[in-house]
C-alpha positions as CSV (number, residue, x, y, z in Angstrom):
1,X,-5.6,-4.1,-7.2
2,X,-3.3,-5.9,-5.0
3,X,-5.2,-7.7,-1.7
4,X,-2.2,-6.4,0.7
5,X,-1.8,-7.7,4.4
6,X,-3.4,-6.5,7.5
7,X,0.1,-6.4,9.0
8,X,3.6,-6.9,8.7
9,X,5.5,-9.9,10.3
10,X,8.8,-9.0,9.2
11,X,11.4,-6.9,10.7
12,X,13.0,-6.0,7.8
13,X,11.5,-6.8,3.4
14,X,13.3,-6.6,0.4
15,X,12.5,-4.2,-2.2
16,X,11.7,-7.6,-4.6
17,X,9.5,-8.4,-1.8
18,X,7.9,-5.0,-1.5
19,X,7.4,-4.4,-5.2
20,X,5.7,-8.1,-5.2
21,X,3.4,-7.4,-2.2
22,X,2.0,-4.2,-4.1
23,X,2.4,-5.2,-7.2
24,X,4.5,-2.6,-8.5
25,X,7.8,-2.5,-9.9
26,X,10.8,-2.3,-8.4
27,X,11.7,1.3,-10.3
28,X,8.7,2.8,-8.8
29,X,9.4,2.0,-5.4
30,X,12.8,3.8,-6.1
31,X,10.7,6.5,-7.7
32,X,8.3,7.0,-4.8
33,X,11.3,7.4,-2.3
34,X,12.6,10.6,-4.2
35,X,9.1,12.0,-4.4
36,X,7.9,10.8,-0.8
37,X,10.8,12.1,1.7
38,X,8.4,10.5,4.6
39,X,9.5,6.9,2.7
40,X,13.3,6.5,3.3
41,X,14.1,2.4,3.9
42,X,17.0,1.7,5.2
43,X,20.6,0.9,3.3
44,X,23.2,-1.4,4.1
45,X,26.5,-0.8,2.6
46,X,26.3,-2.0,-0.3
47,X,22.9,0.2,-0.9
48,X,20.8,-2.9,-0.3
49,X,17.7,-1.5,0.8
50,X,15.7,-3.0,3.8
51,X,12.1,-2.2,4.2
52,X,10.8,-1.8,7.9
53,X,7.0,-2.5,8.4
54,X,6.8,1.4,9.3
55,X,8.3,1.9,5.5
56,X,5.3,-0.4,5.1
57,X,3.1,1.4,6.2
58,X,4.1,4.3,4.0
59,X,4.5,2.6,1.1
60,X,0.5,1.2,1.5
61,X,0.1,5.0,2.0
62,X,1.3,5.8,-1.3
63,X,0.1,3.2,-2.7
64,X,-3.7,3.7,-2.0
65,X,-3.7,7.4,-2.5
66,X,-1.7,6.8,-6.2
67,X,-3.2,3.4,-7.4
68,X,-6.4,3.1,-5.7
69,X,-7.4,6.7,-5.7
70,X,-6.1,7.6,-8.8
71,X,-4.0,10.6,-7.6
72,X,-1.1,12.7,-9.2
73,X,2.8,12.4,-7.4
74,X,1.7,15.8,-6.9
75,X,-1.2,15.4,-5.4
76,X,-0.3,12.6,-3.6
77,X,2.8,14.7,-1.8
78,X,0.3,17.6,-0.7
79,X,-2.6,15.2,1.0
80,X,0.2,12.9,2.3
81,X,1.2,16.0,3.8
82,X,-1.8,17.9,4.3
83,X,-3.1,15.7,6.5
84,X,-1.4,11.8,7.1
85,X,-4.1,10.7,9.4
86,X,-7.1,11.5,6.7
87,X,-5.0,9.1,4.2
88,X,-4.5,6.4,7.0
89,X,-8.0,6.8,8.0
90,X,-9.5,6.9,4.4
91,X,-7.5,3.8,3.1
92,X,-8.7,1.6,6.2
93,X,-12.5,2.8,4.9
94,X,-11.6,1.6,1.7
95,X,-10.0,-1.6,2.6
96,X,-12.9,-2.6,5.2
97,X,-15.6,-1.6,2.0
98,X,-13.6,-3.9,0.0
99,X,-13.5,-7.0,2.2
100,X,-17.8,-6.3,2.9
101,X,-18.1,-6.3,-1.0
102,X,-16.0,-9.9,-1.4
103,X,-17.8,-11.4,1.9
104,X,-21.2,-9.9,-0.3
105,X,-20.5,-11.3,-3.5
106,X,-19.2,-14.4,-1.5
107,X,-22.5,-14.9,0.1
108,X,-24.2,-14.4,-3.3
109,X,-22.6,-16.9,-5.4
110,X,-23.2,-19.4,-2.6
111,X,-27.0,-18.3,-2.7
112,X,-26.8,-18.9,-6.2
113,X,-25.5,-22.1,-6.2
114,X,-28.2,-23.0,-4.1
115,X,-31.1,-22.3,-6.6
């Protein structure tokens, strides 16, 4: 599972640098924008595409609810669209969970070490 960023410093990624921040290739990114109309990164004119850190956002969105939670593309569409919040909310449970289990497991090898 890819250990994403708490938030996005750039005005503007590449799709080499999205697809490397969620591990995922660049074909799927593609993918998810015909599936997802919500994820639409902006084009220059040569077709270049530029993500924003709100296309961020939405790809992290996608992300969690297809390779974290293990939905369908067609499931995915209807919660994304059933309810956004839920998914935002949901993924920032799961993330903090994460980080608690690390700092846990942390804290137990360094117990460990001290036997």
């Amino acid at each position: 599972m890819a250990t994403l960023p708490t938030e996005w410093t750039k005005r503007y990624y590449s799709i080499g640098e999205v697809a490397r921040i969620f591990e995922v290739n660049t074909s799927t990114l593609r993918f998810w924008e015909k599936e997802f109309p919500e994820l639409s990164p902006k084009k220059n004119d040569r077709g270049v595409r530029k993500y924003t850190p709100e296309n961020m956002e939405t790809v992290r969105r996608i992300y969690h609810l297809v390779k974290e939670r293990g939905f369908t593309l067609k499931g995915a569409r209807q919660k994304y669209k059933q309810n956004p919040n839920d998914v935002v909310q949901t993924e920032d449970v799961v993330r903090r969970l994460l980080k608690i289990k690390g700092d846990m497991e942390s804290l137990k090898k360094q117990l460990d070490s001290l036997k």
